[in-house]
Chimera marker file (.cmm) of the C-alpha trace (Angstrom):
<marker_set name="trace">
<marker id="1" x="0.000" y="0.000" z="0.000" r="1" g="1" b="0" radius="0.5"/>
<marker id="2" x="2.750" y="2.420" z="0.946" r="1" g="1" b="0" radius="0.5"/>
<marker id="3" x="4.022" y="2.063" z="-2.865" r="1" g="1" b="0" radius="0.5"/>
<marker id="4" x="0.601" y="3.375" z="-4.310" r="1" g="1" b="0" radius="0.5"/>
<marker id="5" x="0.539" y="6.161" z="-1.783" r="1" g="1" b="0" radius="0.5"/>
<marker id="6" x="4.243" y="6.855" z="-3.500" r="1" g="1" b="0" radius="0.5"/>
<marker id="7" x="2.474" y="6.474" z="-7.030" r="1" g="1" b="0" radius="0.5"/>
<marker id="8" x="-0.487" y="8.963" z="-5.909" r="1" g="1" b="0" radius="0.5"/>
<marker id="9" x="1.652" y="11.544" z="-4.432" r="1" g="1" b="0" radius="0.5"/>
<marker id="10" x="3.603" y="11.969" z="-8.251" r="1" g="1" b="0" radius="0.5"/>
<marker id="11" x="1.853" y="14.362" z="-10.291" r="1" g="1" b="0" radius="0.5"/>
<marker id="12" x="3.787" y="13.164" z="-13.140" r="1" g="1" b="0" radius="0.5"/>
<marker id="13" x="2.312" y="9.656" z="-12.572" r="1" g="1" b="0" radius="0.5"/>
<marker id="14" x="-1.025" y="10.330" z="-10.123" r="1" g="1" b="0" radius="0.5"/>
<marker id="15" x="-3.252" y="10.920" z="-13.626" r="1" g="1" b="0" radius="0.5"/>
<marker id="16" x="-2.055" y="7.415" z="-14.667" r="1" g="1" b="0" radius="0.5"/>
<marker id="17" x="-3.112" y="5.844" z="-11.803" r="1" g="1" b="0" radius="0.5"/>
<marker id="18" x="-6.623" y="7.465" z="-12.127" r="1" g="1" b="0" radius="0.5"/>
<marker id="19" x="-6.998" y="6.726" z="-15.167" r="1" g="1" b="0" radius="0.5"/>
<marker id="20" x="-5.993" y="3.085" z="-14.874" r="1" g="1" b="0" radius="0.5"/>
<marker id="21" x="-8.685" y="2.797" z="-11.933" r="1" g="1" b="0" radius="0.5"/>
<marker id="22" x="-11.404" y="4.559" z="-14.175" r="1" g="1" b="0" radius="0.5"/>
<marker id="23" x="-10.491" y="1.753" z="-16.590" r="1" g="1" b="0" radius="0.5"/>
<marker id="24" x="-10.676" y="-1.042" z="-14.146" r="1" g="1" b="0" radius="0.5"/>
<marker id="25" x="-13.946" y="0.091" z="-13.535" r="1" g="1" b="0" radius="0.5"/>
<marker id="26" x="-15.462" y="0.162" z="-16.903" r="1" g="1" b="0" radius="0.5"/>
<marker id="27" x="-14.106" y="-3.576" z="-17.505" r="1" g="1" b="0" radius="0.5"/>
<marker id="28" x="-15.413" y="-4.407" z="-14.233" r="1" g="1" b="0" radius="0.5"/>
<marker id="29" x="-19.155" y="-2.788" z="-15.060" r="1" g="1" b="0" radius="0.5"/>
<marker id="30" x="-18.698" y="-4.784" z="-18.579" r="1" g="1" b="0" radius="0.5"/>
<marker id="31" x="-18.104" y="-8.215" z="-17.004" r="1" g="1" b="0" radius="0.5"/>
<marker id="32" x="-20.977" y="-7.906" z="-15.025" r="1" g="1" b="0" radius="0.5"/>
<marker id="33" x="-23.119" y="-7.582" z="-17.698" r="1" g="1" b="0" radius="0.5"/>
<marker id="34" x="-21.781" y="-10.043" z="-19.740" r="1" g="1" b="0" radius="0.5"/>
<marker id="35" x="-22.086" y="-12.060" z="-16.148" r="1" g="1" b="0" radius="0.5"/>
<marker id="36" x="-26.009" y="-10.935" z="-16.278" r="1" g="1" b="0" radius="0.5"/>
<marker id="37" x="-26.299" y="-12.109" z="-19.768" r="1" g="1" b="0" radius="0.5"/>
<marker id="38" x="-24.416" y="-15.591" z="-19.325" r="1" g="1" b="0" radius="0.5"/>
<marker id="39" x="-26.774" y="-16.438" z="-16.464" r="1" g="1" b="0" radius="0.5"/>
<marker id="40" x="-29.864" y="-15.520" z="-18.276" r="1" g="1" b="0" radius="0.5"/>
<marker id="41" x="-29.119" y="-17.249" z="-21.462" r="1" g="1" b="0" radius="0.5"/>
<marker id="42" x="-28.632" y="-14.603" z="-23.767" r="1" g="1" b="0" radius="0.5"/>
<marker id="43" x="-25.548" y="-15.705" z="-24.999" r="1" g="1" b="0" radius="0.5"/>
<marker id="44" x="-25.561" y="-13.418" z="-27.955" r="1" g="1" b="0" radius="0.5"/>
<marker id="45" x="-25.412" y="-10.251" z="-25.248" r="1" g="1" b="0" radius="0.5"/>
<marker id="46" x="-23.120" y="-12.199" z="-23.317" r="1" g="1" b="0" radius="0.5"/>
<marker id="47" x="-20.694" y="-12.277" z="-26.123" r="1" g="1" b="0" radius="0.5"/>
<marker id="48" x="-21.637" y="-9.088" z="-26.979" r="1" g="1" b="0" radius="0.5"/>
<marker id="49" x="-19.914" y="-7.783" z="-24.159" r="1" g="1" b="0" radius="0.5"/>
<marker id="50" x="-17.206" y="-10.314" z="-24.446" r="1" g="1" b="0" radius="0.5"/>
<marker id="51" x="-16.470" y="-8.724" z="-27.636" r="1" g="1" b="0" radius="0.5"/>
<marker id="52" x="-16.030" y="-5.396" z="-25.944" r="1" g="1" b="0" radius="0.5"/>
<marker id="53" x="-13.783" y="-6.650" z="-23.492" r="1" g="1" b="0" radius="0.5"/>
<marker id="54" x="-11.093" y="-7.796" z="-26.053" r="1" g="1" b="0" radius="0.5"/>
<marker id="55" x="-11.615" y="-4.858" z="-27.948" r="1" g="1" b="0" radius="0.5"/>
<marker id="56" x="-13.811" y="-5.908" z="-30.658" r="1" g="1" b="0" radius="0.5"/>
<marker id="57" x="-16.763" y="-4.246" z="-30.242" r="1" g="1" b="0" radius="0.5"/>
<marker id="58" x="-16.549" y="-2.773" z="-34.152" r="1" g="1" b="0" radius="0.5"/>
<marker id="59" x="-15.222" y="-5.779" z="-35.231" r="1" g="1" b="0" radius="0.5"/>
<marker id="60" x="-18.357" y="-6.365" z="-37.797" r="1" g="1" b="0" radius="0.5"/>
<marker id="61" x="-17.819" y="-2.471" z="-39.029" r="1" g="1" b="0" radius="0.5"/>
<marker id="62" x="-14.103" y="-2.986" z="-40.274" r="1" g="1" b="0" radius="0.5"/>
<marker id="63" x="-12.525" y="-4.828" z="-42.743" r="1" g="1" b="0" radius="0.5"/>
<marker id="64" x="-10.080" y="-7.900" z="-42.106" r="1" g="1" b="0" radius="0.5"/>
<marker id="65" x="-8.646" y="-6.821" z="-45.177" r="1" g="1" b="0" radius="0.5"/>
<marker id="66" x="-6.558" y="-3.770" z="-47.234" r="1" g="1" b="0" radius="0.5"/>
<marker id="67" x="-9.146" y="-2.326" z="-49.507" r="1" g="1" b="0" radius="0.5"/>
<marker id="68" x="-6.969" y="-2.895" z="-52.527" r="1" g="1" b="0" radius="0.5"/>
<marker id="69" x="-6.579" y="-6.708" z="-51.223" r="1" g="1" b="0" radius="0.5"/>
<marker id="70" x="-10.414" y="-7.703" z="-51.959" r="1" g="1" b="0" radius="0.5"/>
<link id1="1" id2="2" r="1" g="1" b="0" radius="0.2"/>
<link id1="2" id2="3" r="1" g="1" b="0" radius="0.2"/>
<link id1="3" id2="4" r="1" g="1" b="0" radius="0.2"/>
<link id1="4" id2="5" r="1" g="1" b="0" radius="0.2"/>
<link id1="5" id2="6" r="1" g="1" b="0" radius="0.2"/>
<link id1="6" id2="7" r="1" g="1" b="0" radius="0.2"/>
<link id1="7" id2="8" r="1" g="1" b="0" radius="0.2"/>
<link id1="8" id2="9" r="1" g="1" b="0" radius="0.2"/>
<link id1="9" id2="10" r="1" g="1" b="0" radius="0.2"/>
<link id1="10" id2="11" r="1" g="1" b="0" radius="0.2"/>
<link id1="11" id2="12" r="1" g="1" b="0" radius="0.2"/>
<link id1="12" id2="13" r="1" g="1" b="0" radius="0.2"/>
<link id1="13" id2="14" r="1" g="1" b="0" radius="0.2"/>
<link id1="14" id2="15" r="1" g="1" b="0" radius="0.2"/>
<link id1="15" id2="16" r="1" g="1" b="0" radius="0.2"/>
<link id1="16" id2="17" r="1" g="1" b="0" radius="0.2"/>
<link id1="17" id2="18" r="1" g="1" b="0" radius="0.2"/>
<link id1="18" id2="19" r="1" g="1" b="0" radius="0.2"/>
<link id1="19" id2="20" r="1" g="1" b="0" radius="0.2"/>
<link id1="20" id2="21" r="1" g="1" b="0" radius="0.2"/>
<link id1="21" id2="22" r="1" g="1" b="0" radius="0.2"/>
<link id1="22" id2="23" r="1" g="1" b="0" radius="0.2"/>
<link id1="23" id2="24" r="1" g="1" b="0" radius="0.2"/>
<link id1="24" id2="25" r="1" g="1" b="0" radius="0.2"/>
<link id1="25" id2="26" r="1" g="1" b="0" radius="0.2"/>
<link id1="26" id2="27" r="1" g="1" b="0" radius="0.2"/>
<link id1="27" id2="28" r="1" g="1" b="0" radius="0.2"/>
<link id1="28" id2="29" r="1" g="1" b="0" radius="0.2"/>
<link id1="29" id2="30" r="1" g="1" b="0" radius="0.2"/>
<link id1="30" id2="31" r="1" g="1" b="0" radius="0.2"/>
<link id1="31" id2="32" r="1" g="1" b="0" radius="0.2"/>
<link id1="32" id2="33" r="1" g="1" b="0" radius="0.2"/>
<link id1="33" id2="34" r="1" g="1" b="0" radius="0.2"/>
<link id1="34" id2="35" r="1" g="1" b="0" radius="0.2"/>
<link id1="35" id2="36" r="1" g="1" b="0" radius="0.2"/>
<link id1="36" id2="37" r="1" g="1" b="0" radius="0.2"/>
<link id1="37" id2="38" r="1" g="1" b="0" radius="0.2"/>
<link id1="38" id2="39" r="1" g="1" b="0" radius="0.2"/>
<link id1="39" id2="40" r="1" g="1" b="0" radius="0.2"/>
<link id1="40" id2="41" r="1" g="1" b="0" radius="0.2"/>
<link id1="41" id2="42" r="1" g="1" b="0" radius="0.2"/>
<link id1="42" id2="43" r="1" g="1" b="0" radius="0.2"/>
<link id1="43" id2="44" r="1" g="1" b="0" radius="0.2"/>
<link id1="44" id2="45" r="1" g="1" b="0" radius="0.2"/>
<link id1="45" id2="46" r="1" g="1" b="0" radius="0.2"/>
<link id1="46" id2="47" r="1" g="1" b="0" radius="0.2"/>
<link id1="47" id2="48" r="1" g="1" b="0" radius="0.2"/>
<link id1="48" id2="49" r="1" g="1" b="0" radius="0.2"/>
<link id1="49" id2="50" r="1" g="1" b="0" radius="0.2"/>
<link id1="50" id2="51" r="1" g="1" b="0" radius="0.2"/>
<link id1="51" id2="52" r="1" g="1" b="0" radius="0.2"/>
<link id1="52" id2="53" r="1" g="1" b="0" radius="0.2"/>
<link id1="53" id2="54" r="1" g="1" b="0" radius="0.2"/>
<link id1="54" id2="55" r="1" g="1" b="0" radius="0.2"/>
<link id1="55" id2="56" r="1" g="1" b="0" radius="0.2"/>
<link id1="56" id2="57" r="1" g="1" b="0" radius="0.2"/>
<link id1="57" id2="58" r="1" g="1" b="0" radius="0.2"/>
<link id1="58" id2="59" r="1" g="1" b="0" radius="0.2"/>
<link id1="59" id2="60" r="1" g="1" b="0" radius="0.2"/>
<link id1="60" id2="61" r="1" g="1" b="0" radius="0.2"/>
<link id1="61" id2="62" r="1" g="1" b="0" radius="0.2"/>
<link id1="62" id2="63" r="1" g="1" b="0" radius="0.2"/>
<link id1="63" id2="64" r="1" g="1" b="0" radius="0.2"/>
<link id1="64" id2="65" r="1" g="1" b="0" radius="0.2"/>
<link id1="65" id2="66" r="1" g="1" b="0" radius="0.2"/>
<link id1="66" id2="67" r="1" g="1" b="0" radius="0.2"/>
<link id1="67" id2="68" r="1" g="1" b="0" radius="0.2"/>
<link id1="68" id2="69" r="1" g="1" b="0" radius="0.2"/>
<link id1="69" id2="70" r="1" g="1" b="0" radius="0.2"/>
</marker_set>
């Protein structure tokens, strides 16, 4: 604990630490939905937010490809 009071107490490196938290937070709000869904049997949703997770919410939207490639 004493080395995340040291992290805290850096300006130069408090903002990183925020914003790490803030992101551990999201992800943690995410898995419980995708917890929700799982239980209920909406697997769809569930991987949905799976998706989202790994980063590939817009996967559908982009292509796997180069445009000049298709």
């Amino acid at each position: 604990m004493a080395q995340r009071n040291q992290l805290t107490d850096n300006p130069a490196l408090k903002g990183l630490v925020d914003a790490a938290i803030e992101i551990a937070a999201a992800r943690r709000k995410i898995l419980q939905h995708m917890r929700t869904a799982s239980e209920a049997g909406d697997n769809a949703q569930a991987l949905k937010f799976a998706r989202e997770l790994c980063g590939l919410e817009n996967e559908k939207a982009r292509s796997r490809t180069a445009p000049n490639l298709n």
